[in-house]
N, C-alpha and C positions, 0 to 999 in steps of 0.2 A: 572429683570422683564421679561425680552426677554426672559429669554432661562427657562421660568417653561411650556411654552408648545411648542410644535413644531407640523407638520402634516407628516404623511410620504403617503407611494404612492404604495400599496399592488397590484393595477392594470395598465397595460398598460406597454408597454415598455419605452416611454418616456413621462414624463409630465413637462409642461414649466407654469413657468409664466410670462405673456406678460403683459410689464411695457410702457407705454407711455406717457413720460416725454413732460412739453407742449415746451418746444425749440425743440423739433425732431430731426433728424438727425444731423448728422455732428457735432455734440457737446460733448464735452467733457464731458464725467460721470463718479462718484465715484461710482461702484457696492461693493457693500457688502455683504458674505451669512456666514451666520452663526450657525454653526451644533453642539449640544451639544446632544449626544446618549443618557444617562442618563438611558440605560436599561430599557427601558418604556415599550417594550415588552416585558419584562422578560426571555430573550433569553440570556443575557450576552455575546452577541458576536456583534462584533459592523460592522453593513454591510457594503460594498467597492461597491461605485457606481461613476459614470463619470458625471461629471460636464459640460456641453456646453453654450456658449454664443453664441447665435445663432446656427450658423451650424458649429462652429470651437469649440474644445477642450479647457475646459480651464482647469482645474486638475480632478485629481482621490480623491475623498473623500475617506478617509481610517481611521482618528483618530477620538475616542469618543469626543474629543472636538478639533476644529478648529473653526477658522477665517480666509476667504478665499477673498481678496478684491485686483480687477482691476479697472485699467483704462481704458476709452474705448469708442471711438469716432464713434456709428451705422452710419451704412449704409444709414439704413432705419428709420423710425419714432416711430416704435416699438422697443424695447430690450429684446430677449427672453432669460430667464434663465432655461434651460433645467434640468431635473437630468435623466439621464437614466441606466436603471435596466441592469446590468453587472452578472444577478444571483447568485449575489454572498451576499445577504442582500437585505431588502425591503427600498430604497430612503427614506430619510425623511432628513426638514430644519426646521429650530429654527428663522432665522430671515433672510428677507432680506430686504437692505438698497440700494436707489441709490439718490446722491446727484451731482447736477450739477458743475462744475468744469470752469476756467475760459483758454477759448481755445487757449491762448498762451501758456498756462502752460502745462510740459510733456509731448509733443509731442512723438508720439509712431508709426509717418507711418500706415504702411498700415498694423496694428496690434493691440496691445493693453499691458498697462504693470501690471503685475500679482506684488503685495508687496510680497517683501519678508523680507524686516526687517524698520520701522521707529521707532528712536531713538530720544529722548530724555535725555539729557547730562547733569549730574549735580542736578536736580532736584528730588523730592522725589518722592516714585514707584507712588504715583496717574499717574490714564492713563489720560493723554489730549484730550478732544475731545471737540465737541461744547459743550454750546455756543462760550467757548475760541477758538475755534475753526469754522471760517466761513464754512471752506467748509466740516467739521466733519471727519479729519481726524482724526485717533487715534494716540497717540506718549506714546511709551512706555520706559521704564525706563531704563539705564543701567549705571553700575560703575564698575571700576577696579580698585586692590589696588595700582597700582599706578600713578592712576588721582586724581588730588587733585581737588575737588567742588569750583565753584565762584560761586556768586549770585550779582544779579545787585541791590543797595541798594532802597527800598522801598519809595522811595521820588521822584525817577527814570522811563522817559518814554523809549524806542526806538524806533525811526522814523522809520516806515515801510511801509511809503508811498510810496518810490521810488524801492520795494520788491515786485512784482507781485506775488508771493510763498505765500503770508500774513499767516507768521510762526506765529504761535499767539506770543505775550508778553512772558505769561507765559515759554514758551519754551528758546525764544530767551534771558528770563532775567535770564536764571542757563546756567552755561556752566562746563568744566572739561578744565584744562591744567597737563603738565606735565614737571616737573624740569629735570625729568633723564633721558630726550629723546622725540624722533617723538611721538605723538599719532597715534596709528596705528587702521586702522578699516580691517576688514578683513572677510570672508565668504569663503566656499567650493560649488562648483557645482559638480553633478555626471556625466555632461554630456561636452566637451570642444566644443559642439557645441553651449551648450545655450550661448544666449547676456544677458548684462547686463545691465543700467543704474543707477549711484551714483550720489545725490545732496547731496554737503556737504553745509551748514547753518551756516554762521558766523554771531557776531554780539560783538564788545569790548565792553564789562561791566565794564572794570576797567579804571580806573581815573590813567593814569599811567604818573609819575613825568616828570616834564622838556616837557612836550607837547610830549612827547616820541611817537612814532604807532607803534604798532608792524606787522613786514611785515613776511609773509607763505610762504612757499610752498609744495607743495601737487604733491609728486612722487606719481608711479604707479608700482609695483612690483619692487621698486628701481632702475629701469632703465630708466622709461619717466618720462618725467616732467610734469604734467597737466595743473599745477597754478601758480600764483605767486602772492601775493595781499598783498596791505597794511589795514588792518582794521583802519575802522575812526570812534574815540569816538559815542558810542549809536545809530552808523546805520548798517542797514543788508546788510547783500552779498551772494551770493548764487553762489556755483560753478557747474555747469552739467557737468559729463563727457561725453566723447565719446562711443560709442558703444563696450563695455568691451566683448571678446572674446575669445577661442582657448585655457582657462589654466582650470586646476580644481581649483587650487587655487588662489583666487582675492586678495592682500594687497595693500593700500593703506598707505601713513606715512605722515601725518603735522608734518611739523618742522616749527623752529623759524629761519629768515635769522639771526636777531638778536641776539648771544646767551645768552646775559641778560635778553631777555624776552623769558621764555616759550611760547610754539603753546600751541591755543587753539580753541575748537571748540566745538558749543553748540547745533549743531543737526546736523543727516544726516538722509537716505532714499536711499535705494535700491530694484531696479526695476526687474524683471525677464521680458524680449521682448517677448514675444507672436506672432510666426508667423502667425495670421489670412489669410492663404492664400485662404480658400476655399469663395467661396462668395455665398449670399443667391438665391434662386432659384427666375428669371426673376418677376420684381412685380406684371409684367401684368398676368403674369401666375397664382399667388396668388390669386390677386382679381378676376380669376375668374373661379379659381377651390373649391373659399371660396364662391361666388356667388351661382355654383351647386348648393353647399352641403346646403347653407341654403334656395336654392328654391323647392330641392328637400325632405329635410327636412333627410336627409341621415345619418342614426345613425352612429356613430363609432369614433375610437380617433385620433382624427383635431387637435395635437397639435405643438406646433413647426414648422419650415418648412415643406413643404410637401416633399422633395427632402432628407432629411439630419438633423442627423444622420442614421438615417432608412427611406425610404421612406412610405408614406402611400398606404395602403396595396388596394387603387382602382388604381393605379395609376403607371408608370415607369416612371424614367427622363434620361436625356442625361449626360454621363460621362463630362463633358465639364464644365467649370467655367465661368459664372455662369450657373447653369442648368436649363435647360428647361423640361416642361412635355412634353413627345412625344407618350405618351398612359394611356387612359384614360378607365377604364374595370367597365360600371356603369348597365352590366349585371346582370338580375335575382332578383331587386332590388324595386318590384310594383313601378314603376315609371309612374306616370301616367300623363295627360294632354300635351301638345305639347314639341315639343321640342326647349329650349330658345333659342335665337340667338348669346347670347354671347358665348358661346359654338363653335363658330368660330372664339371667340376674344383668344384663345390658337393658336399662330402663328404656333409652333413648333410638333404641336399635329399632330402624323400620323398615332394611331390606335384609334379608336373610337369603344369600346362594347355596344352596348344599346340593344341588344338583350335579348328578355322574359319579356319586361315588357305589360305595358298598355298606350303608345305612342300612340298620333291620331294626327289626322290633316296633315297635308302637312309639310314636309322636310325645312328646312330652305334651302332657295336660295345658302347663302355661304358655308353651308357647302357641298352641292350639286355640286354647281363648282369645291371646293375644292378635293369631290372626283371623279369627271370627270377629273381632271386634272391630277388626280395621285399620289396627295398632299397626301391624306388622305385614311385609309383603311377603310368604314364604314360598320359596323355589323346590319343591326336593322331588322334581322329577327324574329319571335314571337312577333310582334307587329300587330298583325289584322287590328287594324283603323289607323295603319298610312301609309300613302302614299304620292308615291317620289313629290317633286314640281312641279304642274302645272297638275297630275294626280286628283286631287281632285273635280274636276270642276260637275262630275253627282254622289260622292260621296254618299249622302243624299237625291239625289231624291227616291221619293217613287217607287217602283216596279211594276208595273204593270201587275200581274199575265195573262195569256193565258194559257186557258185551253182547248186548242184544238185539241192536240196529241189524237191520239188513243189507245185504247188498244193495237192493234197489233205492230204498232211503240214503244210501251214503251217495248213491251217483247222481240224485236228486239235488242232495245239497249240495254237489260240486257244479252240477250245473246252473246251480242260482245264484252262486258266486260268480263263475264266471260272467252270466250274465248281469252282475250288478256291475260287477269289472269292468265290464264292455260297457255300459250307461255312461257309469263318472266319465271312463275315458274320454268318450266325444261329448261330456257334456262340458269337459274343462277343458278340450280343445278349441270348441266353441267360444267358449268368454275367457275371461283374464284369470291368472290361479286363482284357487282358492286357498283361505289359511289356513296354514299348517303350525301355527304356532304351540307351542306345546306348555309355555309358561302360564300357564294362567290367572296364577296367582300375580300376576304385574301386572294385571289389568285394572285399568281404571273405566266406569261408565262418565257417559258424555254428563253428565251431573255433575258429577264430582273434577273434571275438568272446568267447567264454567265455576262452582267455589273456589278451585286452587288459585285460579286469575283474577279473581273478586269479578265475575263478567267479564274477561277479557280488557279489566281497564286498563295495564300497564303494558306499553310494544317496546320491546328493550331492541327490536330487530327483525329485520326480513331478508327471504331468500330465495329458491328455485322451488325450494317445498312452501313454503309460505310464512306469513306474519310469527315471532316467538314473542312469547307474553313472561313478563314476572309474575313470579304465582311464590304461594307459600303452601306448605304441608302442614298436616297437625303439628302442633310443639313448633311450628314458629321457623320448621327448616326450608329456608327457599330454595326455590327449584325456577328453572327456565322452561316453558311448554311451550313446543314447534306443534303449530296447528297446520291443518293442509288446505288449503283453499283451493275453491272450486276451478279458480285461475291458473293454477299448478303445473308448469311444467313435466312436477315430478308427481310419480300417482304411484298406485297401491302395492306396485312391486319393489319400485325404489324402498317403501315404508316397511315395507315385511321383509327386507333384507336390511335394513339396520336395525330393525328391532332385533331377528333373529341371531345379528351378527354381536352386538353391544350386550346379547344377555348370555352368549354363549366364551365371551372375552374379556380378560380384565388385565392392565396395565395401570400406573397412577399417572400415567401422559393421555391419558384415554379418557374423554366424556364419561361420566357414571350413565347411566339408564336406570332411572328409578321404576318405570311402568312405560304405559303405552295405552290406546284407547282406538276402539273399535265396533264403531258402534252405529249402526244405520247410513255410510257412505260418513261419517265424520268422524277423521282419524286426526291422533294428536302423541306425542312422545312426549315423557316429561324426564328433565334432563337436571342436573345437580347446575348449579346460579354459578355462574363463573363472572365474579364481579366487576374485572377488569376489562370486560367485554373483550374486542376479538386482536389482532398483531396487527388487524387494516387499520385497524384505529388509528392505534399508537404510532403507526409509521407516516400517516397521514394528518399525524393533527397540527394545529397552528405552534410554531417554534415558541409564544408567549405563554401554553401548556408546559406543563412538567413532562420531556422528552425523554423517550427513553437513552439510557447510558447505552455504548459500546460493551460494555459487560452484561448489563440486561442483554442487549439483543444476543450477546453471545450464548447463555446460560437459555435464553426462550429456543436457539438455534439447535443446540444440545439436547433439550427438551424434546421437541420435537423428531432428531437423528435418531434419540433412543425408543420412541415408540415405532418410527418406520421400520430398526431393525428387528422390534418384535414380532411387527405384523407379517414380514418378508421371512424371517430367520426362523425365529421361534413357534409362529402359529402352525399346527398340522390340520390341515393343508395350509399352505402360503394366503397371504391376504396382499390385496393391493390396493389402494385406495384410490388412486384413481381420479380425483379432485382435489388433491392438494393447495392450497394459497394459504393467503395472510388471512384472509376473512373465516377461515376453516380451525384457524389456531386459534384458541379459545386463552385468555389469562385469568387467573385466580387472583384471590385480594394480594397474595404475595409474589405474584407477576410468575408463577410455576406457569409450564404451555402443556394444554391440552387438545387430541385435537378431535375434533368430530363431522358430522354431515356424511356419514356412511353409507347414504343411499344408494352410490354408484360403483363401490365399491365390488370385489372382484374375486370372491376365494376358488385357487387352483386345484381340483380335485384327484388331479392324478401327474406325479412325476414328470409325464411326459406333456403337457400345458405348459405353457408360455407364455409371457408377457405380451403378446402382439395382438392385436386386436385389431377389425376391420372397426368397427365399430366409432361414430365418435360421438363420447362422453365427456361429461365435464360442463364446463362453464364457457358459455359464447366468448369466441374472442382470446380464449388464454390456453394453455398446452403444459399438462402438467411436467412436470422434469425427469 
């Protein structure tokens, strides 16, 4: 009945469903998704998309029909079950299940364990699940020809009261032994790094002569010992192993110490460990970037963490575990009425955009401290009715017109405008523009450029504008600063048309612009740390480096398609950038492509502009596409 319809997910790049189970956190859960393709879109190719639990990786869905079920003890009170779009097929699920789990059992650390085989021994192919089943596991069927079937006789219970596992009955009353040897269980892994966990599930069903018990043991690739147990008539035992590692291939062998009694064993369960290392983005941070969006009423897709797998695209966070928001881009957005308070409840937050909307009233006090202090960089210019804290005070008094200039004083002063008019004109025709920047709050002094660099020690890269340094911000967020050297192909117009253009734009394929610096002929940008440095690299470097895959390049290629259609499609006016390469595409720690070096770039002012240029820009030697 599950699997005659499913829903798939043709928009967004990631969509989650958020399950909150009422014990919340720190509790142990049975997740279960389950995907059956069934060629519903008549496409016959079955699509490959990523799986997330939260903000950690749980598989790659790739077959027309799977069942995919972890364990898995949240952080948090929610449990999000992601799928995201690998472009490679349009996401779609057939069912999902999560059932609560009893928290002594299968402990998993600070991870979770992905099934990879539970078996059922003996018994016929019916799959076991509840109700025989309290916590609805599934136990599927297995025989070899040389297991011989027991069954526990029908008049027969097993105590599994003193068995916290509570294997159903039905399982624990079919078992398998064998005359001609060990029972061996066994599995391959592709990778000698993945961990392992095996429960094997005993329970004697036979009634065997002279009070006789038959005692085990259970080697591990026939060199360790794991077990040693005696079975006691119609109660259970349950063996866990230790954290199985380092081989491709797992064997396991029950033998009899006994050798008048065959080994036997009537269920096991093996686990695949799941490093969850990454952890969700800070809660406070959550609740009150989810606050914003539903005060602001802020269209767009809010699903999953805002930090991870993808960040959402008003927003950057801190490379750091767990991550914090540290820029916030709620620019150009009709944002209307004051601006809320909790908005200073983001501890970590140190760019703030609200500029272009319809903000009024007076500046909240903390967040005013916070950018007198240094804390914070804040934008909120194009807001007419709003003003700074404690400025608001004759606001809304009514005006009181005086009409008692003269005629000759009014022509006076139009004639001093004019001619101040007429100065700047030839005076900035004369020299190079002057700046028009309007941000000011992004600005950094040529000081505090030389701290962020420690001195300019670390050159992560160079280019037509000049040397880029590693630098860090307060609280430890690194950032990349392009300084301009006196050598510079590119000079002070190139610079004020990317700062202009980076603060007035936001995309998550886009370089962030944290600030900018200007200050006595020594200009500098400081730019969000993109750690994977640039796609020249990776396409250039020595084949005995970790190369990028055909899916990387594809997914960096995709990256990249989707911010040139913003800049071309979506921006009003048009943008064209106009330098494009591999040196321009910037990679983050998780290989995401960003791109920057905006200097050259190109915005169309009126409909009737074009692409053609007499002009040639760019980089010696190469012709954008």
């Amino acid at each position: 009945m599950e699997l005659r319809t499913l829903r798939y997910f043709p928009e967004g790049e990631q969509n989650c469903y958020t399950l909150k189970p009422e014990q919340g956190r720190s509790n142990n859960y049975l997740i279960r998704a389950v995907f059956m393709y069934g060629n519903y879109d008549g496409k016959n190719q079955t699509p490959v998309f990523q799986l997330y639990l939260g903000v950690n990786s749980w598989i790659t869905v790739k077959d027309s029909y799977v069942v995919h079920e972890i364990i898995y003890a949240p952080l948090t009170d929610a449990i999000q079950v992601c799928l995201v779009n690998k472009n490679n097929g349009t996401p779609y699920i057939s069912a999902l299940e999560v059932r609560q789990l009893d928290n002594s059992l299968y402990q998993s650390g600070n991870g979770a364990l992905a099934l990879t085989s539970r078996i059922n021994l003996g018994g016929s192919n019916k799959i076991i699940r509840y109700p025989d089943d309290i916590y609805d596991r599934k136990w599927n069927h297995d025989q070899k020809n040389e297991w011989i079937p027991v069954t526990l006789a029908p008049n027969l219970t097993i105590e599994t009261s003193n068995n916290g596992y509570k294997v159903p009955d039905k399982v624990l009353g079919t078992a398998v032994k064998c005359v001609s040897g060990p029972i061996y269980v066994s599995w391959q892994s592709k990778f000698t790094i993945s961990k392992f966990y095996v429960y094997f599930h005993f329970a004697e069903i036979e009634k065997l002569e002279g009070g006789k018990q038959r005692t085990l043991n259970i080697r591990f690739n026939d060199f360790y010992n794991l077990e040693t147990l005696t079975l006691d008539y119609l109660k259970t035992q349950t063996v866990a192993s230790f954290a199985l590692t380092g081989e491709t291939t797992y064997n396991f062998s029950i033998s009899s110490v006994d050798s008048g009694l065959p080994p036997i064993l009537n269920a096991y369960e093996i686990y695949q460990h799941k490093d969850f290392y990454r952890l969700p983005t800070i809660e406070k941070d959550v609740d009150a970037i989810i606050n914003i969006i539903n005060t602001y009423g802020i269209i767009g897709e809010w699903q999953g963490d805002p930090c991870f797998p993808s960040s959402w695209n008003i927003l950057n966070c801190s490379s750091i575990s767990p991550p914090n928001i540290i820029s916030l881009d709620l620019s150009h957005n009709q944002l209307t009425g004051p601006i809320p308070e909790f908005l200073a409840q983001l501890p970590y937050l140190r760019v703030l955009n609200l500029m272009g909307n319809q903000l009024e009233e007076a500046v909240p006090k903390a967040l005013m401290e916070k950018r007198n202090s240094g804390g914070l960089t804040l934008n909120l210019d194009g807001n007419p009715d709003l003003c700074l804290a404690g400025s608001c005070k004759g606001k809304n008094r009514k005006v009181v017109a005086i009409v008692a200039p003269t005629v000759s004083v009014v022509v006076f002063i139009i004639l001093c405008a004019l001619a101040i008019y007429w100065i700047c004109e030839k005076k900035r025709k004369g020299t190079r523009r002057e700046w028009s920047l309007k941000a000011k709050n992004w600005r950094f002094t040529y000081s505090e450029i030389v701290n962020i660099t420690n001195n300019f020690k670390s050159v992560i890269g160079e280019g037509g504008f000049g040397r880029v340094y590693h630098g860090s911000l307060k609280h430890g967020i690194e950032v990349a600063v392009k300084v301009l050297s006196s050598s510079s192909r590119q000079g002070s117009d190139e610079f004020q048309n990317e700062v202009e253009l980076l603060l007035g734009i936001h995309h998550k394929n886009l370089v962030s612009l944290f600030g900018y610096c200007n200050e006595g002929g020594k200009m500098a940008l400081v730019y969000e740390y993109m750690a994977c440095g640039n796609l020249q690299q990776h396409l250039l470097a020595d084949r005995s480096t970790n190369v990028l895959t055909w899916k990387e390049r594809l997914e960096i290629a995709v990256d990249a398609a989707r911010v040139l259609d913003y800049l071309h499609n979506c921006c009003k006016p048009p943008i064209v950038h106009r330098d494009l390469k591999t040196s321009n595409i910037l990679l983050s720690e998780d290989l995401q492509a960003k791109i920057g070096d905006f200097g050259l770039c190109r915005v169309f002012t009126t409909e009737n502009e074009t692409h053609i240029s007499t002009d040639a820009k760019g980089t010696r030697g190469y012709v954008d596409p």
